[in-house]
PQR file of N, CA, C, O and H, with PARSE charges and radii, in Angstrom:
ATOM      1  N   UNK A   1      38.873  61.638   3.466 -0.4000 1.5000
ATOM      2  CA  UNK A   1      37.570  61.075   3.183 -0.0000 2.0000
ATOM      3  C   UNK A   1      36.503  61.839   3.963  0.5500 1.7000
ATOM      4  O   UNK A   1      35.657  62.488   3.348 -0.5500 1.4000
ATOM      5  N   UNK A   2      36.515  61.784   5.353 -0.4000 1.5000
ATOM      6  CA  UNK A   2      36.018  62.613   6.029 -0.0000 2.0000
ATOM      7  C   UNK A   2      36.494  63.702   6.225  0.5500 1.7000
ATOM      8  O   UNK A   2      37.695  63.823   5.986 -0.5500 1.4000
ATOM      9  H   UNK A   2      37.203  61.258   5.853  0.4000 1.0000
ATOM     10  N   UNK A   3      35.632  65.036   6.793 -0.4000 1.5000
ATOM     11  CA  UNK A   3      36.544  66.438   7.412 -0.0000 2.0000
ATOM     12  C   UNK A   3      36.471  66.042   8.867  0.5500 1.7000
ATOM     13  O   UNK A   3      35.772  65.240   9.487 -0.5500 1.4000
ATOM     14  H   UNK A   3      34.656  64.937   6.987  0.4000 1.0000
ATOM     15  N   UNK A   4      37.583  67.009   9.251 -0.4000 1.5000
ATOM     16  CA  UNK A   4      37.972  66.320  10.694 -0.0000 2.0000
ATOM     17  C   UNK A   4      37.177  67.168  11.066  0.5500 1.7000
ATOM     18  O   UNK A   4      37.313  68.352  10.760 -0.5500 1.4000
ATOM     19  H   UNK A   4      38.151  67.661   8.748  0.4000 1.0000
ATOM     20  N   UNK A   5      35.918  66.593  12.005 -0.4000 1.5000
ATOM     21  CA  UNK A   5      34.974  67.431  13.134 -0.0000 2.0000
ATOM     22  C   UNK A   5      34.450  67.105  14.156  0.5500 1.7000
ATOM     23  O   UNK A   5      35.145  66.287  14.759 -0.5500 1.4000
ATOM     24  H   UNK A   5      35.808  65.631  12.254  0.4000 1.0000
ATOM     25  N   UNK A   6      33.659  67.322  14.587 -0.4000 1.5000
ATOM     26  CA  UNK A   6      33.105  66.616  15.963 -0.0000 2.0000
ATOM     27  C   UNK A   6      32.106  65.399  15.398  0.5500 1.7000
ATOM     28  O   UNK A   6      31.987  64.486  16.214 -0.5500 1.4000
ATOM     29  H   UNK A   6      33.095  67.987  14.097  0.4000 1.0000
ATOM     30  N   UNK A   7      31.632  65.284  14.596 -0.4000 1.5000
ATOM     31  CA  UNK A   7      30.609  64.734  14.051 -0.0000 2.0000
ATOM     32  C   UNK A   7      31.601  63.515  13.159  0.5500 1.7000
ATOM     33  O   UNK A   7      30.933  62.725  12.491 -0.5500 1.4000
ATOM     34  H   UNK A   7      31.728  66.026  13.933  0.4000 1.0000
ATOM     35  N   UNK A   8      32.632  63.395  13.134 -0.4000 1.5000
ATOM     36  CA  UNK A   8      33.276  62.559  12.387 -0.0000 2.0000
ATOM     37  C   UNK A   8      33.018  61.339  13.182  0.5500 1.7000
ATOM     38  O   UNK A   8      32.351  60.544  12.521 -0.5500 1.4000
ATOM     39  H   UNK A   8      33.175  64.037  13.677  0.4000 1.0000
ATOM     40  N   UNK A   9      33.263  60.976  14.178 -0.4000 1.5000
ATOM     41  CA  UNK A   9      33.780  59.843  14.541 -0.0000 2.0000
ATOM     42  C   UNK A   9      31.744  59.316  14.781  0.5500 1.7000
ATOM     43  O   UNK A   9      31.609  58.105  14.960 -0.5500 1.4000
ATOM     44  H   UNK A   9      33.805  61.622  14.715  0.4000 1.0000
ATOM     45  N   UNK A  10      30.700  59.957  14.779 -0.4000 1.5000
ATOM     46  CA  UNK A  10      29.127  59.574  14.978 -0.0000 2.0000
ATOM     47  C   UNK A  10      29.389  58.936  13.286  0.5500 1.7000
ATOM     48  O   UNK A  10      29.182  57.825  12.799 -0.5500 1.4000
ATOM     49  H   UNK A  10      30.810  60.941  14.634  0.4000 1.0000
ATOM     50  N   UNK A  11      29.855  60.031  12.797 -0.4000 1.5000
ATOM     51  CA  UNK A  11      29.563  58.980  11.213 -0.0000 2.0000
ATOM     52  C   UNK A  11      29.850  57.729  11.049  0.5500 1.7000
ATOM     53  O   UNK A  11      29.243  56.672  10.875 -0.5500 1.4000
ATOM     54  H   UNK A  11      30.023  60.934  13.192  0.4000 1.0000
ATOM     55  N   UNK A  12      31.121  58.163  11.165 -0.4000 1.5000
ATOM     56  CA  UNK A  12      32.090  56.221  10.790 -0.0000 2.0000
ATOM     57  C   UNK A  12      31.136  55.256  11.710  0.5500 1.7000
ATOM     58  O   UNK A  12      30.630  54.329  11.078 -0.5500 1.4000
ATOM     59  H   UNK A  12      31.614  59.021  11.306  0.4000 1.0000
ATOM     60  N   UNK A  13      30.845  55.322  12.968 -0.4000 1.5000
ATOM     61  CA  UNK A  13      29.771  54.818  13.594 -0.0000 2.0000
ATOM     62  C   UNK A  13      28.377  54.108  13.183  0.5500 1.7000
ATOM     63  O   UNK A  13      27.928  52.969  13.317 -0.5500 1.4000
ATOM     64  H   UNK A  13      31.256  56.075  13.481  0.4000 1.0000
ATOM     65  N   UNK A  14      27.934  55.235  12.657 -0.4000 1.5000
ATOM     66  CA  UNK A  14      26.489  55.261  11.953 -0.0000 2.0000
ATOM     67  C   UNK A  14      26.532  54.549  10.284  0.5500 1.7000
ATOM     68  O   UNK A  14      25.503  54.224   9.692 -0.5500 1.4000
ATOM     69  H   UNK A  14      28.299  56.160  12.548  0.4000 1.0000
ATOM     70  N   UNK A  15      27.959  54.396   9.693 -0.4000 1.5000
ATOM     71  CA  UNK A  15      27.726  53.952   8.540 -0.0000 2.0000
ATOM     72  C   UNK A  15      28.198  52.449   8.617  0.5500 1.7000
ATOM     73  O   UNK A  15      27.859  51.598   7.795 -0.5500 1.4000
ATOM     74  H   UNK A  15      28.795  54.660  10.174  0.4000 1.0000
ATOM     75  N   UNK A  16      29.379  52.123  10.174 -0.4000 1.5000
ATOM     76  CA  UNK A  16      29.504  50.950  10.499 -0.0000 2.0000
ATOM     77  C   UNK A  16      28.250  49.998  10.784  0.5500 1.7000
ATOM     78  O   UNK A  16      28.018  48.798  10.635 -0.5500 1.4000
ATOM     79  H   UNK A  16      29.654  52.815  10.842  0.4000 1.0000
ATOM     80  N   UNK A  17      27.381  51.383  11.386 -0.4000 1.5000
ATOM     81  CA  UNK A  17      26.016  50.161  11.722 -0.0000 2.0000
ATOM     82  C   UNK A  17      25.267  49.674  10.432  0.5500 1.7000
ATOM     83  O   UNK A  17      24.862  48.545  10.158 -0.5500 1.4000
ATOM     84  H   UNK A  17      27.569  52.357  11.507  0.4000 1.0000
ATOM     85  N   UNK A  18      25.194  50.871   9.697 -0.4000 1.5000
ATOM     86  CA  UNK A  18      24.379  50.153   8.649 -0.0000 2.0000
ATOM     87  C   UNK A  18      24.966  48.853   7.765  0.5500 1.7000
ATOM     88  O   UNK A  18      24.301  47.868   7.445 -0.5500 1.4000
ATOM     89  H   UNK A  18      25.523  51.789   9.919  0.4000 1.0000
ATOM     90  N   UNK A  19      26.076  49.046   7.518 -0.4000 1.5000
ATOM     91  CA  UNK A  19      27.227  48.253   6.832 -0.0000 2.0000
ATOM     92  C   UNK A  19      27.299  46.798   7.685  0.5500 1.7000
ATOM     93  O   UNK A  19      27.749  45.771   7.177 -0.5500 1.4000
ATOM     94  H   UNK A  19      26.615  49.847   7.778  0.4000 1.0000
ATOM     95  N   UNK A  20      26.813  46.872   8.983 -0.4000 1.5000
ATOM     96  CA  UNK A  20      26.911  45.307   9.795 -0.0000 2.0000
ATOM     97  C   UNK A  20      24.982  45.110   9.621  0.5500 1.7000
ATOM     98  O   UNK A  20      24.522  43.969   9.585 -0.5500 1.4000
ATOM     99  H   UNK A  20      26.447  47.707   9.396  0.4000 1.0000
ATOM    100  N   UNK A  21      24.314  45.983   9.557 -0.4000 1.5000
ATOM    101  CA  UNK A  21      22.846  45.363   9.348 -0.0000 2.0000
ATOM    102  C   UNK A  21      22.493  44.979   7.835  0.5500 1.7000
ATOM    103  O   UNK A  21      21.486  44.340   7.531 -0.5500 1.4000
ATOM    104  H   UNK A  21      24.688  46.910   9.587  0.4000 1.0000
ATOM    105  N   UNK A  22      23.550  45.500   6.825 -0.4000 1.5000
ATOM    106  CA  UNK A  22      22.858  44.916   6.069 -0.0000 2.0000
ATOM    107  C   UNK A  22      24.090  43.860   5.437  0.5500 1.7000
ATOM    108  O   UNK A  22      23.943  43.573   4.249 -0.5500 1.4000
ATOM    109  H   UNK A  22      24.368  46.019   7.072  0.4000 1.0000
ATOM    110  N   UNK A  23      25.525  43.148   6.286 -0.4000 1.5000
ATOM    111  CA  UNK A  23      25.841  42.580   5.778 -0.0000 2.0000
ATOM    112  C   UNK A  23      24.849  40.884   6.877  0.5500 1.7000
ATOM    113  O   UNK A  23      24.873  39.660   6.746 -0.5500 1.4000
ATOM    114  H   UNK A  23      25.644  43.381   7.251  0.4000 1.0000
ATOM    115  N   UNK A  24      24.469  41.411   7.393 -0.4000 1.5000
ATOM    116  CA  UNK A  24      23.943  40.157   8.442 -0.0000 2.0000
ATOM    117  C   UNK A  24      22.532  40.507   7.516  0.5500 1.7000
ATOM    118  O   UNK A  24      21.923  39.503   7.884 -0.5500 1.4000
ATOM    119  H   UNK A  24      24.449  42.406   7.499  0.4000 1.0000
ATOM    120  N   UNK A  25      21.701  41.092   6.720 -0.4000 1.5000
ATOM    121  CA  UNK A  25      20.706  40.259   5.719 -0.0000 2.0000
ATOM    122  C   UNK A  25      21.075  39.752   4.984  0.5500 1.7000
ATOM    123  O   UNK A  25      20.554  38.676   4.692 -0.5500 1.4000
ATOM    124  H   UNK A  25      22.196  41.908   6.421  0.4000 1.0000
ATOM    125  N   UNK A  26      22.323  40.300   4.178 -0.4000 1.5000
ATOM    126  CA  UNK A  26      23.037  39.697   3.047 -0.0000 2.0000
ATOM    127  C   UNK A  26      23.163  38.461   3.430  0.5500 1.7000
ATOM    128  O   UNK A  26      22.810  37.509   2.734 -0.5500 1.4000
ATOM    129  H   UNK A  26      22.746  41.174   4.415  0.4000 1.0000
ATOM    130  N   UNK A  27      23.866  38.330   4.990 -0.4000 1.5000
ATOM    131  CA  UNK A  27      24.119  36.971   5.278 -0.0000 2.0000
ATOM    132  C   UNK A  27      22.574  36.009   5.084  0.5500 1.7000
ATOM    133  O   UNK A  27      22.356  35.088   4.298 -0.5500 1.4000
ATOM    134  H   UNK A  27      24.152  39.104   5.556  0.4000 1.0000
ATOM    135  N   UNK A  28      22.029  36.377   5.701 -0.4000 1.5000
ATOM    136  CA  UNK A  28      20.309  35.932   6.065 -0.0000 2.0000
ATOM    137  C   UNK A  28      20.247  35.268   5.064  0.5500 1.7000
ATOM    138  O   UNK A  28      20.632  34.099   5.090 -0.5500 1.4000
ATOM    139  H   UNK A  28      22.206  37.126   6.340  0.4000 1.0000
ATOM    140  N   UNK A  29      19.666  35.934   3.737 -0.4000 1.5000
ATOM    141  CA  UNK A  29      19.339  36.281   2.706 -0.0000 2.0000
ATOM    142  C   UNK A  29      20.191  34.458   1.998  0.5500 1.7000
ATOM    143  O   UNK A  29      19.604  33.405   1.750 -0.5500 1.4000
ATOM    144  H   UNK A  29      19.354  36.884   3.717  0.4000 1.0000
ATOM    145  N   UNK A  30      21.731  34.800   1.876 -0.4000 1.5000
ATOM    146  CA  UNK A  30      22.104  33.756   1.461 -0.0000 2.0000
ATOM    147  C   UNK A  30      21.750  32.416   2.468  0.5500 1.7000
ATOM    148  O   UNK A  30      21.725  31.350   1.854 -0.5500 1.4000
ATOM    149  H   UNK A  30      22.208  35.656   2.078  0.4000 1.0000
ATOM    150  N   UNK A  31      21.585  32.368   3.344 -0.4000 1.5000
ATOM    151  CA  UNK A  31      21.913  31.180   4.375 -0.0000 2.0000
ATOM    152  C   UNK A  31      20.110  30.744   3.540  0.5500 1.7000
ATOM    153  O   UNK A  31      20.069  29.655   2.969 -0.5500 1.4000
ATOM    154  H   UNK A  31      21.605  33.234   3.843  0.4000 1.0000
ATOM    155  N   UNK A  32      18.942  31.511   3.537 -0.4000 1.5000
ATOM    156  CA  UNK A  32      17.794  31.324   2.938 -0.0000 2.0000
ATOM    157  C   UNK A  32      17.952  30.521   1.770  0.5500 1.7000
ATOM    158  O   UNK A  32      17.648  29.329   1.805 -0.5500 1.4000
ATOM    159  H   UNK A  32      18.975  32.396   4.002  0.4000 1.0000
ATOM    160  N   UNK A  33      18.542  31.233   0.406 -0.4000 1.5000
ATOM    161  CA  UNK A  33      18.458  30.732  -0.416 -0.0000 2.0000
ATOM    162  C   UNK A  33      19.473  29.097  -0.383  0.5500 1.7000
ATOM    163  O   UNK A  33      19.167  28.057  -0.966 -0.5500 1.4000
ATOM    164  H   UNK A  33      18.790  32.201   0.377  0.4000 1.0000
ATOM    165  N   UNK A  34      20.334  29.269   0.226 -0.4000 1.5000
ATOM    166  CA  UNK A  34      21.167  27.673   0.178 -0.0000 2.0000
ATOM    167  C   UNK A  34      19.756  27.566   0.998  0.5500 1.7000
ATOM    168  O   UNK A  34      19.030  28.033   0.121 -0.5500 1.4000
ATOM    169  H   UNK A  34      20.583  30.114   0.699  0.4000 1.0000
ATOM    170  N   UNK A  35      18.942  27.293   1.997 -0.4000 1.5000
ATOM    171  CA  UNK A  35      18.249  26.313   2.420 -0.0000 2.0000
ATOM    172  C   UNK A  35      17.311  25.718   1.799  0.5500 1.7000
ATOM    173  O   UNK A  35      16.905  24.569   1.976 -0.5500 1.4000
ATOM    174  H   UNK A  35      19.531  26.913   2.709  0.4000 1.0000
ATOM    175  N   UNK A  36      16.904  26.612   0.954 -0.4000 1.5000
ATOM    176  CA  UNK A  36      15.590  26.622  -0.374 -0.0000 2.0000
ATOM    177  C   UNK A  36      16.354  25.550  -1.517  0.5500 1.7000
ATOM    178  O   UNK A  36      15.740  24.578  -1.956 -0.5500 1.4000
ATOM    179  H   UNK A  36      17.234  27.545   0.811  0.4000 1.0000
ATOM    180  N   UNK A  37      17.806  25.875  -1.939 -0.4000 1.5000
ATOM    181  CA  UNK A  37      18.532  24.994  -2.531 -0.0000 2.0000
ATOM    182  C   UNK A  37      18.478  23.670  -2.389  0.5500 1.7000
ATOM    183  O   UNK A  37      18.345  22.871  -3.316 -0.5500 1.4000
ATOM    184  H   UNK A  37      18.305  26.665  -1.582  0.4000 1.0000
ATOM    185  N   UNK A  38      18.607  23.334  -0.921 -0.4000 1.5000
ATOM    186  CA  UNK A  38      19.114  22.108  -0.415 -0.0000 2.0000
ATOM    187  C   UNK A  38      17.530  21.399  -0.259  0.5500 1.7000
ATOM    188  O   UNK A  38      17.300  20.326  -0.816 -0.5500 1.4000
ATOM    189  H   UNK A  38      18.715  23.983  -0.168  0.4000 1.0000
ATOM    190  N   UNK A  39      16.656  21.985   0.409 -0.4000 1.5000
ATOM    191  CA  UNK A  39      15.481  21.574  -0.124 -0.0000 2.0000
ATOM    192  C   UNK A  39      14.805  20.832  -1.357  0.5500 1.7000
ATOM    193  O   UNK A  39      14.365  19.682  -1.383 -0.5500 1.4000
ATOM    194  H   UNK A  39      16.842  22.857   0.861  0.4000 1.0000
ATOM    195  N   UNK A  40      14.844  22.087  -2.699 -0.4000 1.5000
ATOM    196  CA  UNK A  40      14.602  21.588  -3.650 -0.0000 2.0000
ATOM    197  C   UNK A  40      15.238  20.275  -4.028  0.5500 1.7000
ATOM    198  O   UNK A  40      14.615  19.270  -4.370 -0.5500 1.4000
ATOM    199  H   UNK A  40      15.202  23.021  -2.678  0.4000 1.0000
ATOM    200  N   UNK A  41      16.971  20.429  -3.899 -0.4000 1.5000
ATOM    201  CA  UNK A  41      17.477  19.011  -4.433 -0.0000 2.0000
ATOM    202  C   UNK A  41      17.336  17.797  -3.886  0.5500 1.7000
ATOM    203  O   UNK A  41      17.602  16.792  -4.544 -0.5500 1.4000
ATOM    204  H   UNK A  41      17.478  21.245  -3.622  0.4000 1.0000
ATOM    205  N   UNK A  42      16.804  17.718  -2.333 -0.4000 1.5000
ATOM    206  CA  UNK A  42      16.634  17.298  -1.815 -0.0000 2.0000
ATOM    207  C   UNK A  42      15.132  16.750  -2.457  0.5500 1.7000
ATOM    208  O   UNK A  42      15.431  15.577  -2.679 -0.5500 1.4000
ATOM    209  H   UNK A  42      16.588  18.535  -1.799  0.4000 1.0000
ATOM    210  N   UNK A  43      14.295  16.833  -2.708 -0.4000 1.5000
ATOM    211  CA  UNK A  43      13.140  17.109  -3.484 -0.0000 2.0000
ATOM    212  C   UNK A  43      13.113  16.227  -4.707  0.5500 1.7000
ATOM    213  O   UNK A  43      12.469  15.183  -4.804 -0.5500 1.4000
ATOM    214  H   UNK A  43      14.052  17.786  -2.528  0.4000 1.0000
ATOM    215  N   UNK A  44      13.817  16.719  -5.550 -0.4000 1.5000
ATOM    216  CA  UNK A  44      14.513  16.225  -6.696 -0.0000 2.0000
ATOM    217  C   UNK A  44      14.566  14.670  -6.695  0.5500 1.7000
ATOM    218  O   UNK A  44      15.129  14.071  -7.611 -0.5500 1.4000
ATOM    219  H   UNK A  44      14.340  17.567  -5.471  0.4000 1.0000
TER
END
């Protein structure tokens, strides 16, 4: 997947970070919309 280099192991790194920042908006993101959910029905 990768070539083996010096720069290998900064990658896996650098794509781990992005991959945890955007599963914690993803998370965000949902925890938002259930609150907007629970709201509205609440509403209802």
């Amino acid at each position: 997947m990768f070539t083996n280099n010096g720069s290998t192991l900064q990658t896996d790194i650098t794509t781990f970070g992005v991959n945890m920042k955007l599963a914690h908006l993803g998370r965000q993101a949902l925890m938002g919309v259930m609150a907007v959910a629970l709201v509205a029905g609440m509403s209802v």
